[in-house]
ROMAR-364793 format. One record per residue (C-alpha): residue number from 1; x, y, z negated. Coordinates in Angstrom, 2 decimals. Each point is the difference from the previous one (the first is absolute). Layout:
<tikols>
<tikol><pos>NUM</pos><u>X</u><v>Y</v><w>Z</w></tikol>
...
</tikols>
This chain:
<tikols>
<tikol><pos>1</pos><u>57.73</u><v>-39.32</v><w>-31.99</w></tikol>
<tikol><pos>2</pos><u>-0.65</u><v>0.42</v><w>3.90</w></tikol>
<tikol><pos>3</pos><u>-3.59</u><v>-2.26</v><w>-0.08</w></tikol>
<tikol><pos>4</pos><u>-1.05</u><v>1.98</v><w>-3.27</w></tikol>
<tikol><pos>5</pos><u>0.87</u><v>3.52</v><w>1.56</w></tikol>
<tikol><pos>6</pos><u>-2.07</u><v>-1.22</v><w>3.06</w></tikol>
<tikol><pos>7</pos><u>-2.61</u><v>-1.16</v><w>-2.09</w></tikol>
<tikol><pos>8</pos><u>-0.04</u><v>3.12</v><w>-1.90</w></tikol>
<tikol><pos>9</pos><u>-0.64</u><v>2.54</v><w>3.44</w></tikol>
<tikol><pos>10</pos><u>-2.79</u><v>-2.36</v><w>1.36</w></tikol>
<tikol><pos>11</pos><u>-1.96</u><v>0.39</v><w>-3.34</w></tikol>
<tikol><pos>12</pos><u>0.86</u><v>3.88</v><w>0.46</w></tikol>
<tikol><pos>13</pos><u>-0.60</u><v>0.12</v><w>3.33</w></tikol>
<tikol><pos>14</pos><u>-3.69</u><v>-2.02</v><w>-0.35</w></tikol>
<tikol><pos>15</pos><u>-0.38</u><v>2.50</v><w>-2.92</w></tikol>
<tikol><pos>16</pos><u>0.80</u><v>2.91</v><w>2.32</w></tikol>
<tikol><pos>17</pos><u>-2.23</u><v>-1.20</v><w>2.83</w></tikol>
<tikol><pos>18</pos><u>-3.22</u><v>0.09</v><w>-2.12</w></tikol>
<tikol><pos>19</pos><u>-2.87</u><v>-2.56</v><w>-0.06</w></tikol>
<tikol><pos>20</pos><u>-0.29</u><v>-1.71</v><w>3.60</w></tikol>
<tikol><pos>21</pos><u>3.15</u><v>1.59</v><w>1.03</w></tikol>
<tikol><pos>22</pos><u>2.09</u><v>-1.02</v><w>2.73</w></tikol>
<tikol><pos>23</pos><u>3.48</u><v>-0.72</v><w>-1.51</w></tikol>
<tikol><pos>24</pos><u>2.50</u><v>0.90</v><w>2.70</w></tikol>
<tikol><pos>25</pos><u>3.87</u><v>0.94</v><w>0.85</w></tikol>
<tikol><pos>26</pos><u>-0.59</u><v>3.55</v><w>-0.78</w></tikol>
<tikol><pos>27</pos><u>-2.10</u><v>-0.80</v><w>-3.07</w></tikol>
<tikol><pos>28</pos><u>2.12</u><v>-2.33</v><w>-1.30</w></tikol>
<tikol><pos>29</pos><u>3.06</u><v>2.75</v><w>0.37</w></tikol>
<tikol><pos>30</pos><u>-1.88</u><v>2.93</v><w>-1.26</w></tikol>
<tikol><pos>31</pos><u>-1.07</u><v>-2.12</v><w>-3.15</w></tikol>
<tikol><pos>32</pos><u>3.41</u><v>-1.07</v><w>-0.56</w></tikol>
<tikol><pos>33</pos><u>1.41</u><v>4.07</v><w>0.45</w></tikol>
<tikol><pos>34</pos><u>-2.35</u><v>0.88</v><w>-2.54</w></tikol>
<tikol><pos>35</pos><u>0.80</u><v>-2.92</v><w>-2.01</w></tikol>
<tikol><pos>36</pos><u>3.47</u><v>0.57</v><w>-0.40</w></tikol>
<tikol><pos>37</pos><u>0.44</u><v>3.06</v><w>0.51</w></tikol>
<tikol><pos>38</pos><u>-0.66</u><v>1.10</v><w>-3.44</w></tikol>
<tikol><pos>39</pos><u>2.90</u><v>-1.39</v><w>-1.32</w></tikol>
<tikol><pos>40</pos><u>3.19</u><v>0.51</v><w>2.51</w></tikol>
<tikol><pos>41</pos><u>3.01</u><v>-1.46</v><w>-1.22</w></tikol>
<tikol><pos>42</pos><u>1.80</u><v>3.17</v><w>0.96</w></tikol>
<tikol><pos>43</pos><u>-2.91</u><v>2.77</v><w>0.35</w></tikol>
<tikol><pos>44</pos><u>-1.10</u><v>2.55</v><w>-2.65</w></tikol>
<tikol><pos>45</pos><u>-2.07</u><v>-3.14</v><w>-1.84</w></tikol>
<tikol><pos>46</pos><u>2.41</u><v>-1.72</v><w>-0.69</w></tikol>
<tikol><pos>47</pos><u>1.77</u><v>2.82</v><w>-1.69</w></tikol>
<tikol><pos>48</pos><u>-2.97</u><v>0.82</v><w>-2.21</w></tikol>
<tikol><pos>49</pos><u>-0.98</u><v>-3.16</v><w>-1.63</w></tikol>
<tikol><pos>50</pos><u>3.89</u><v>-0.94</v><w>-0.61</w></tikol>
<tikol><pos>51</pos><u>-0.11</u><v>3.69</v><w>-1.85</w></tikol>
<tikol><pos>52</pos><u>-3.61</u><v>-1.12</v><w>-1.56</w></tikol>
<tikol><pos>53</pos><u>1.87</u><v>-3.03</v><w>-1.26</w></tikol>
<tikol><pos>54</pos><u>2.78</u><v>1.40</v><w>-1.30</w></tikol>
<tikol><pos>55</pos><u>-1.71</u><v>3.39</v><w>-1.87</w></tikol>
<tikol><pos>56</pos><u>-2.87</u><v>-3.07</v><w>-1.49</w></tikol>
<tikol><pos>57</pos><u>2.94</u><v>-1.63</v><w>-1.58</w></tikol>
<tikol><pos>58</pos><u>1.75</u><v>3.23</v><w>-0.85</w></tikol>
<tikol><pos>59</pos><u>-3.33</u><v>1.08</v><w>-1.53</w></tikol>
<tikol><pos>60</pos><u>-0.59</u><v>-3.58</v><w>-2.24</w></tikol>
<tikol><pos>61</pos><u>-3.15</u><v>-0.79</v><w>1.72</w></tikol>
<tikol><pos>62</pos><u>0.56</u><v>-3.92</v><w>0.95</w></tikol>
<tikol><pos>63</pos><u>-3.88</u><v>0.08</v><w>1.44</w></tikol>
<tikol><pos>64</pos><u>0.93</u><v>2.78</v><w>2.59</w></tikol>
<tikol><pos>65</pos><u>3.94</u><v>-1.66</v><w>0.75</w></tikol>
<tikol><pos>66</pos><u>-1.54</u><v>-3.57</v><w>0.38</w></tikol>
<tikol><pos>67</pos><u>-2.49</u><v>1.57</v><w>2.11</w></tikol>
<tikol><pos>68</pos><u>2.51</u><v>1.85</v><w>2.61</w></tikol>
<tikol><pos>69</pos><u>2.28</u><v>-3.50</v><w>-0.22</w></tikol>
<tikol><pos>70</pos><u>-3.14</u><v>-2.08</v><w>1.35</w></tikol>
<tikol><pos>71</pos><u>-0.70</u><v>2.61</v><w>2.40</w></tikol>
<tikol><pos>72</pos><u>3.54</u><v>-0.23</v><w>1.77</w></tikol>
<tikol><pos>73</pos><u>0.05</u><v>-3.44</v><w>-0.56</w></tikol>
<tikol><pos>74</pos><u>-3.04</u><v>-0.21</v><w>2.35</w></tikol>
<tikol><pos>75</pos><u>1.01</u><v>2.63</v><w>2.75</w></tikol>
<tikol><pos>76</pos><u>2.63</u><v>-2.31</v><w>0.39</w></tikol>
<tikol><pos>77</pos><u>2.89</u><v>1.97</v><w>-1.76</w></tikol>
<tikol><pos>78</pos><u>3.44</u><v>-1.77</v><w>-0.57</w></tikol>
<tikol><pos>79</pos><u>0.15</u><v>-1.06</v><w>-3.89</w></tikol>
<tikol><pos>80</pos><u>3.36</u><v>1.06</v><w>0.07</w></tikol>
<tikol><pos>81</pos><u>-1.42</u><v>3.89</v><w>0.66</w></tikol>
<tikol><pos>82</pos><u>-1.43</u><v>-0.18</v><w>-3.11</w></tikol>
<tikol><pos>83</pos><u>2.87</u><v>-1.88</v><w>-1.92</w></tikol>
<tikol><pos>84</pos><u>2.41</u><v>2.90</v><w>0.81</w></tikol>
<tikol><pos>85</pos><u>-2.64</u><v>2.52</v><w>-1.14</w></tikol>
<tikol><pos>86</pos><u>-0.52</u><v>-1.87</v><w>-3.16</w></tikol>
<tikol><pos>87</pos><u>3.75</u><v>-0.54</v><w>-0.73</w></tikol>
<tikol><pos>88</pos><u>0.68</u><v>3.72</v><w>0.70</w></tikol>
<tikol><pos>89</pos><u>-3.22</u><v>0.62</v><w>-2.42</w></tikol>
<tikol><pos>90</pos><u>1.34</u><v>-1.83</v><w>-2.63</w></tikol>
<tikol><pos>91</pos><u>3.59</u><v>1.89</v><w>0.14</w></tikol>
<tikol><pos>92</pos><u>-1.60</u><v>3.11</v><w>0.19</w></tikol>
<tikol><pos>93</pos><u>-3.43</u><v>0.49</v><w>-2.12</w></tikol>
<tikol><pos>94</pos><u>0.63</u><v>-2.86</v><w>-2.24</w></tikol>
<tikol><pos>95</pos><u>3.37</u><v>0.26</v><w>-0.49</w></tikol>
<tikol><pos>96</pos><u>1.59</u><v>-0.75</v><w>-3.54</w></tikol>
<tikol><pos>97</pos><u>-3.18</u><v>0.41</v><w>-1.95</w></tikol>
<tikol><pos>98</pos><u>-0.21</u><v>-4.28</v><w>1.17</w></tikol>
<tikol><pos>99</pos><u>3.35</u><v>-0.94</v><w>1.83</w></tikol>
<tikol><pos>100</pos><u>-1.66</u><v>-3.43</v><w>0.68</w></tikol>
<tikol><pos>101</pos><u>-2.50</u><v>1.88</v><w>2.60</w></tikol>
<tikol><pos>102</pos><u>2.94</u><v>-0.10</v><w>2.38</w></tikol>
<tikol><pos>103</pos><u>0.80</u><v>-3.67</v><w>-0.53</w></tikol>
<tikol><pos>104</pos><u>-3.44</u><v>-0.85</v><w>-0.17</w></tikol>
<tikol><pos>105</pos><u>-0.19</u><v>2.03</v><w>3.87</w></tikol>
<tikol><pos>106</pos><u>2.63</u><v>-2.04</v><w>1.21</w></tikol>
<tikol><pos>107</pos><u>-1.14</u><v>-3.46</v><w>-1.13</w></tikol>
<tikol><pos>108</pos><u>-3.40</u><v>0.61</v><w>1.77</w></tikol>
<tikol><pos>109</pos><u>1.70</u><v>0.89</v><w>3.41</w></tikol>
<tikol><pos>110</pos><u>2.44</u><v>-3.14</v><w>-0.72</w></tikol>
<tikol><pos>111</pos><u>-2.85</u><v>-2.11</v><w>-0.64</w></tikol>
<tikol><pos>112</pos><u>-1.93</u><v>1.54</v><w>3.08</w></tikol>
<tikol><pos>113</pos><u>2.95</u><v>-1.31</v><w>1.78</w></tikol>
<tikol><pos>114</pos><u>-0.27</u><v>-3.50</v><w>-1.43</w></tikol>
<tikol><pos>115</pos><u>-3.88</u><v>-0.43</v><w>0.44</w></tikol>
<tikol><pos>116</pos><u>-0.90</u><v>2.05</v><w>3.15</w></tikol>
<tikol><pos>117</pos><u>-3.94</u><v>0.81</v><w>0.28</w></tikol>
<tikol><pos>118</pos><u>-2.30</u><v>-0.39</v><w>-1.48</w></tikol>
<tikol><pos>119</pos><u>1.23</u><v>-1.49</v><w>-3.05</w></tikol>
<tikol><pos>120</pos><u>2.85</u><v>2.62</v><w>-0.06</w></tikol>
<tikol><pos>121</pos><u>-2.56</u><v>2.84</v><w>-0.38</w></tikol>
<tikol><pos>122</pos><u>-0.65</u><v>-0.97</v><w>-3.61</w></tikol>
<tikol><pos>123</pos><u>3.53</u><v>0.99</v><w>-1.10</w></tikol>
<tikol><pos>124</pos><u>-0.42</u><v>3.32</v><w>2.30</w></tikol>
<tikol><pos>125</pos><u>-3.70</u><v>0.41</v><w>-2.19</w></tikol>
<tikol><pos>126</pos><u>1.85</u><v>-0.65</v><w>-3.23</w></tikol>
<tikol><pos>127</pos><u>2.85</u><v>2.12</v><w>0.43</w></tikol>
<tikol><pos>128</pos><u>-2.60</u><v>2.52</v><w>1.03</w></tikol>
<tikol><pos>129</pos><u>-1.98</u><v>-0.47</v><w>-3.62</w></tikol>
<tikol><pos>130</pos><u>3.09</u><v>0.25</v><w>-1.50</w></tikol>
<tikol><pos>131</pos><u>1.47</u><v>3.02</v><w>1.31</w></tikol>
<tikol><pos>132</pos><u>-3.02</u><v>2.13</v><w>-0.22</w></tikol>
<tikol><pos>133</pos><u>-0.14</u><v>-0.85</v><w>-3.85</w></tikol>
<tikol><pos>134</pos><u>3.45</u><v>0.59</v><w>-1.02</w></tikol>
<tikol><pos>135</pos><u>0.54</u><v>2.80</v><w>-1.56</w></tikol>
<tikol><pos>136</pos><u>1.62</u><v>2.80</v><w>2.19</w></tikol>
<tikol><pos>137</pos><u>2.86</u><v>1.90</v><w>-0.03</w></tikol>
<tikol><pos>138</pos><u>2.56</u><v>2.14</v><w>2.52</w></tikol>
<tikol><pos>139</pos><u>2.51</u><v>1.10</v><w>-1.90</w></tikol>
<tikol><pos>140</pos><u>2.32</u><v>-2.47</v><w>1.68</w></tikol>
<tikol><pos>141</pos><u>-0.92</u><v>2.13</v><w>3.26</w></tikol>
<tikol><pos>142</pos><u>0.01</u><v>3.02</v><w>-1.43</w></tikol>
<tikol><pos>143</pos><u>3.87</u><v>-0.95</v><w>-1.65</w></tikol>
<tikol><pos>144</pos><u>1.22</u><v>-0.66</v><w>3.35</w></tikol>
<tikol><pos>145</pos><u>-0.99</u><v>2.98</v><w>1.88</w></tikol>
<tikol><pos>146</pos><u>1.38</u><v>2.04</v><w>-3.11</w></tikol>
<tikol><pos>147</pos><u>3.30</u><v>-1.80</v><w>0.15</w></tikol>
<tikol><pos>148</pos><u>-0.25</u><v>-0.14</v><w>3.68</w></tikol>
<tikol><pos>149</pos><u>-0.18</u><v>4.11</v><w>0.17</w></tikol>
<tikol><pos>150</pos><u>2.86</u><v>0.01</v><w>-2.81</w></tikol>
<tikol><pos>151</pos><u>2.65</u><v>-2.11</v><w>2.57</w></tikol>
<tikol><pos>152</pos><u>-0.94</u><v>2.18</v><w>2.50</w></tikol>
<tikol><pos>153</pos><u>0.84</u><v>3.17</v><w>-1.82</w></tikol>
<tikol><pos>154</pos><u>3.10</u><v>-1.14</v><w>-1.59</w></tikol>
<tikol><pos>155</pos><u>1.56</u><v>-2.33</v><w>2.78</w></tikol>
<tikol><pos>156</pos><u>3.18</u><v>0.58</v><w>-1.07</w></tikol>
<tikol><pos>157</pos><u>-0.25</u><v>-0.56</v><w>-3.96</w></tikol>
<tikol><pos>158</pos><u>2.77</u><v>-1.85</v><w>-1.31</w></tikol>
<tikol><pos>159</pos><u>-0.25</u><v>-3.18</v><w>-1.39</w></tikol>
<tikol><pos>160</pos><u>1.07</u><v>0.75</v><w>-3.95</w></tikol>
<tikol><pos>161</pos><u>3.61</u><v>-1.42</v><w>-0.83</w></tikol>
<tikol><pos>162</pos><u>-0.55</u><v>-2.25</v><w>-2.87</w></tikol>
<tikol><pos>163</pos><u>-2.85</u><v>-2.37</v><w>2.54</w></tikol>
<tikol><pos>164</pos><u>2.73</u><v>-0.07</v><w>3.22</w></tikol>
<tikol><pos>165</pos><u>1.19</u><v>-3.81</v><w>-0.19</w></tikol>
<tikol><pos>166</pos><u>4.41</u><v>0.41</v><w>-0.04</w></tikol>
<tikol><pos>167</pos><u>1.27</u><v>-2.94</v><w>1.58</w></tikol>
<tikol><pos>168</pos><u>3.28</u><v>2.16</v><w>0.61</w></tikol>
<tikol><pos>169</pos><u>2.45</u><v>1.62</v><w>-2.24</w></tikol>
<tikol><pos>170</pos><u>-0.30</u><v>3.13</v><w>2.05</w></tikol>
<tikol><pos>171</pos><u>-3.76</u><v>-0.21</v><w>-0.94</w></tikol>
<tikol><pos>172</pos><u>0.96</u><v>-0.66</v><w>-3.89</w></tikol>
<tikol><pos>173</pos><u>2.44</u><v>2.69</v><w>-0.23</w></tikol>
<tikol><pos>174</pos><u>-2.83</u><v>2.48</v><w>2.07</w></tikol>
<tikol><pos>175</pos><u>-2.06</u><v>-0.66</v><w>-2.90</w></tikol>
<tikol><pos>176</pos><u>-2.57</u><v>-2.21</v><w>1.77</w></tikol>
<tikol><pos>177</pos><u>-1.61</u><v>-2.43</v><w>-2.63</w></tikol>
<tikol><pos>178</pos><u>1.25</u><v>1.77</v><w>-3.00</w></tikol>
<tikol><pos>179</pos><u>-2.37</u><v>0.29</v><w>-3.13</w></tikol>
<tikol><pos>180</pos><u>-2.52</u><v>-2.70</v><w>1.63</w></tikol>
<tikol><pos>181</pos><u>-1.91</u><v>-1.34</v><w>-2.39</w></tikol>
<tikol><pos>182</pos><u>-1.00</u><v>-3.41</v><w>0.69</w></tikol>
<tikol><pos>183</pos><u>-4.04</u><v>-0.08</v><w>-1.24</w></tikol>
<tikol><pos>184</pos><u>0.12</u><v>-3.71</v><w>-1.25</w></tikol>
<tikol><pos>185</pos><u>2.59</u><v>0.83</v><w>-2.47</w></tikol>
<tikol><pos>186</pos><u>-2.76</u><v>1.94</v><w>-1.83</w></tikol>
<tikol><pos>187</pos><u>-2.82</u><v>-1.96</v><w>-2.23</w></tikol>
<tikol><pos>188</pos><u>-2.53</u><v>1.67</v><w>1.85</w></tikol>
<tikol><pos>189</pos><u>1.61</u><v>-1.28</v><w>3.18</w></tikol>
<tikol><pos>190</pos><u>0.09</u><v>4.30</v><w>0.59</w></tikol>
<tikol><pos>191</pos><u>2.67</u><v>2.54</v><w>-0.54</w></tikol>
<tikol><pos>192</pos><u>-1.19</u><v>3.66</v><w>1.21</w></tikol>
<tikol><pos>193</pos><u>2.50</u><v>1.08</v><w>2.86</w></tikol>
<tikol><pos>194</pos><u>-0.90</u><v>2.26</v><w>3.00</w></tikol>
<tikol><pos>195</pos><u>-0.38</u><v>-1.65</v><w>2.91</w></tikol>
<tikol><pos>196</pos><u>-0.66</u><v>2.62</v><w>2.50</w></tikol>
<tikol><pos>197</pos><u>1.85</u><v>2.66</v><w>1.32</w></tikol>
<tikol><pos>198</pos><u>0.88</u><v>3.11</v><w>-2.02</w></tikol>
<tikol><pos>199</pos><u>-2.90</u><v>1.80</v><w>3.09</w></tikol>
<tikol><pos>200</pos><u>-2.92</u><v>-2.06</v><w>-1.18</w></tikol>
<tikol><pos>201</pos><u>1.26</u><v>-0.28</v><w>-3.20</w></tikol>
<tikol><pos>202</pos><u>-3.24</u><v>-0.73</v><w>-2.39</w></tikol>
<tikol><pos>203</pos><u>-2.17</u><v>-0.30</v><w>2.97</w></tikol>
<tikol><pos>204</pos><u>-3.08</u><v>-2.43</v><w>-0.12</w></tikol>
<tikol><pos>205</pos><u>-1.96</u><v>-1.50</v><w>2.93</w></tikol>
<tikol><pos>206</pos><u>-1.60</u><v>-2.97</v><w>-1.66</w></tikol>
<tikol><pos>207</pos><u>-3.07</u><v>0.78</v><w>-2.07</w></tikol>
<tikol><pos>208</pos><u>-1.80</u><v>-2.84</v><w>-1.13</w></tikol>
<tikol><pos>209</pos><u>-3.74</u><v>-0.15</v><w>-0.07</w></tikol>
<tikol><pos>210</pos><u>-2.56</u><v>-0.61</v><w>-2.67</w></tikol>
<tikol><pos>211</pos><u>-1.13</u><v>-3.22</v><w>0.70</w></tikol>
<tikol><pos>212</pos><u>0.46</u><v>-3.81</v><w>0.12</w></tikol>
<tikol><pos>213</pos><u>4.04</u><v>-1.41</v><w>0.21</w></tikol>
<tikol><pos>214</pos><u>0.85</u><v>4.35</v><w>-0.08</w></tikol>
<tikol><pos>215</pos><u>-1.16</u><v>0.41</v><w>-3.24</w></tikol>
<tikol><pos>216</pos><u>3.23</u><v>-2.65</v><w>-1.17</w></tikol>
<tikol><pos>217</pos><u>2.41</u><v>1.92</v><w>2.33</w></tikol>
<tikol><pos>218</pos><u>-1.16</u><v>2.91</v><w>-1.60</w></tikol>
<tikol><pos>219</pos><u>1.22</u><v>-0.95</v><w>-3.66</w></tikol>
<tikol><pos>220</pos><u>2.97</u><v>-1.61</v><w>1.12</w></tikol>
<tikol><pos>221</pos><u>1.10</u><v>3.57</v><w>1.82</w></tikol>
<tikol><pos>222</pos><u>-1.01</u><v>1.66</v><w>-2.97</w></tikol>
<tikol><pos>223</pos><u>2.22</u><v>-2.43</v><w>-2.64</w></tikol>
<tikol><pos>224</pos><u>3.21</u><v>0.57</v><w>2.93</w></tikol>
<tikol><pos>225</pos><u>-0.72</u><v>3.80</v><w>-0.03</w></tikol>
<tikol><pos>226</pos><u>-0.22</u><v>-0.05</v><w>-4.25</w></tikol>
<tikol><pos>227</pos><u>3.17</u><v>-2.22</v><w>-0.43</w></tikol>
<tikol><pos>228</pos><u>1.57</u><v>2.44</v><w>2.61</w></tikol>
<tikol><pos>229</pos><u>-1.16</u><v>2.77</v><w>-2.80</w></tikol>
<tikol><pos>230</pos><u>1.44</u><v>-1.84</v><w>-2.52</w></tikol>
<tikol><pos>231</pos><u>3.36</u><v>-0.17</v><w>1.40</w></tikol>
<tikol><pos>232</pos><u>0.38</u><v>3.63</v><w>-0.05</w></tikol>
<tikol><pos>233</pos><u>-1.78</u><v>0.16</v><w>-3.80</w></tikol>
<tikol><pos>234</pos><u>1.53</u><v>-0.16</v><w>-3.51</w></tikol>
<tikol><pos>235</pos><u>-0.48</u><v>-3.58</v><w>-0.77</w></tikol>
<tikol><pos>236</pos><u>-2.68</u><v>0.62</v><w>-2.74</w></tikol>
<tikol><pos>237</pos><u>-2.33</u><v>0.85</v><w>2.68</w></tikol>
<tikol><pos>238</pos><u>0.32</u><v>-2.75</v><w>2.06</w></tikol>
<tikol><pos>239</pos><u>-2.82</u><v>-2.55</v><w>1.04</w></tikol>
<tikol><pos>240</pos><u>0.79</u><v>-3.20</v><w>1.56</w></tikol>
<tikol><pos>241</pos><u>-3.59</u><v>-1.35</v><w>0.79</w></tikol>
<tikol><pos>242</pos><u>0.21</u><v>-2.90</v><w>2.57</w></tikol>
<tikol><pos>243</pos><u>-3.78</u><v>-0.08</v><w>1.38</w></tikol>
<tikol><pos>244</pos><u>0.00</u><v>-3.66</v><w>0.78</w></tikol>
<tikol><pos>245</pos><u>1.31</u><v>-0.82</v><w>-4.03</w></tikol>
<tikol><pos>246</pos><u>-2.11</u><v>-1.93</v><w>-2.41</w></tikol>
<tikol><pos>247</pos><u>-2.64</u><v>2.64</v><w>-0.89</w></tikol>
<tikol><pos>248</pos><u>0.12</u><v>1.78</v><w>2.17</w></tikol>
<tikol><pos>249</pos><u>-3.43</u><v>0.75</v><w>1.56</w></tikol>
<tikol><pos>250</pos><u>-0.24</u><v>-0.47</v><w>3.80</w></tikol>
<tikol><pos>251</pos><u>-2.20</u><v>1.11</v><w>2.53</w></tikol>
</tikols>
C-alpha cells in the first residue's frame, strides 16, 4: 500500500516536472496535491461520485455504476462506503420488485469481508451489475413515510380490542381478545378482521408496484381484498380464487 502510493506520486511528480525536469520535494508534493486531491475522502468529491454511483444504479445503467465503483475504488475509497450505499440502494429503489437485491447487497459486503482486495472487488462489481438491473421499485419507502406520517398524527390510537393479548381475567372480562379470529382456522389461512384502529380505519400505505416479485403481491392483495368482499356478499356471489392454485396463471 505505502511503496505503491509512493510509487504512484514519483510517476506523477516526473509527469508533473516535464521532459528533463528536476523532480524535487516541492514537485513531488505538488504532484501528489493534485493527485489526490480530486478525490478527498471527506471533500465535495467524494460526495459526488458516491451520489454518481448511487443515481447510475438507481437509473439501471450498470456501464455508468461500474464506472463510478472503479473510480472510488482507485481514489482510494473504503469498500465499505460503497457497501452501505448499495445496501441502502437496494432497500430503497429496488425494493420488493426483487427482495433478493438486498440479500444479494449483503452477501457482497460479507464476502468483501472474507476476501479483502482485490479479489473482494469482484463481489462489490457483481453486486453492482446486479443492482443496477433489477427492476426498481419504492413503494416500500414510500409505505413507510405514509405510515410514518399516520403514527405521528394519531399517536394516541387505540390498539382495537379483539388484537390486545388477555393474559388476565380483568383483561377477558374488559373485552380484550373477544371475537379474534385466529387466520389459520380459515382454508385460505385468512379471515377479514380490522386490524387497525377505528382512526385509520380502511387506510392503505402499501401500494405495490408493477413489476418483478410486486406484480405477485399485487394478486395476492387483490384475492385478500375480494374474499374480504365476499364475506360481506350473499354467498352466490362469492369467488374464492387462490392465485397460487392449479391453473391459475402466474406472473
Amino acid at each position: 500500500g505505502g511503496a505503491r502510493r509512493a510509487l504512484t506520486v514519483l510517476e506523477a511528480a516526473a509527469a508533473h516536472a516535464g521532459p528533463g525536469g528536476r523532480v524535487t520535494v516541492e514537485t513531488a508534493r505538488d504532484a501528489m496535491q493534485k493527485r489526490f486531491a480530486r478525490y478527498d475522502k471527506t471533500g465535495e468529491e467524494h460526495f459526488n461520485l458516491l451520489s454518481a454511483y448511487h443515481k447510475s444504479l438507481r437509473g439501471s445503467d450498470p456501464q455508468a455504476a461500474l464506472y463510478w465503483m472503479a473510480r472510488m475504488i482507485e481514489g482510494g475509497e473504503d469498500p465499505m462506503t460503497l457497501f452501505r450505499r448499495a445496501i441502502a440502494m437496494a432497500a430503497e429503489d429496488v425494493g420488493l420488485a426483487d427482495p433478493n437485491a438486498l440479500l444479494v447487497a449483503a452477501a457482497a459486503r460479507d464476502a468483501f469481508h472474507m476476501l479483502g482486495p482485490p479479489e473482494g472487488y469482484l463481489p462489490l462489481a457483481e453486486m453492482t451489475i446486479y443492482l443496477a438491473t433489477a427492476p426498481k421499485s419504492n413503494s416500500a419507502k414510500a409505505a413507510l413515510d405514509a405510515a410514518l406520517n399516520a403514527a405521528r398524527e394519531t399517536p394516541a390510537a387505540g390498539v382495537p380490542l379483539h388484537i390486545r393479548n388477555a393474559p388476565t381475567s380483568l383483561m377477558k372480562e374488559l373485552g380484550y381478545h373477544r371475537g379474534y379470529q385466529y387466520a389459520h382456522d380459515a382454508a385460505e389461512a385468512y379471515l377479514p378482521q380490522e386490524y387497525l384502529p377505528d382512526e385509520l380505519r380502511g387506510a392503505t400505505f402499501y401500494v405495490p408496484g408493477p413489476f418483478g416479485h410486486e406484480k405477485r403481491i399485487a394478486e395476492r392483495l387483490e384475492w385478500w381484498a375480494r374474499l374480504k368482499r365476499d364475506a360481506e356478499a350473499p354467498e352466490p356471489e362469492r369467488d374464492r380464487v387462490d392465485p397460487d392454485a392449479p391453473g391459475t396463471e402466474k406472473a
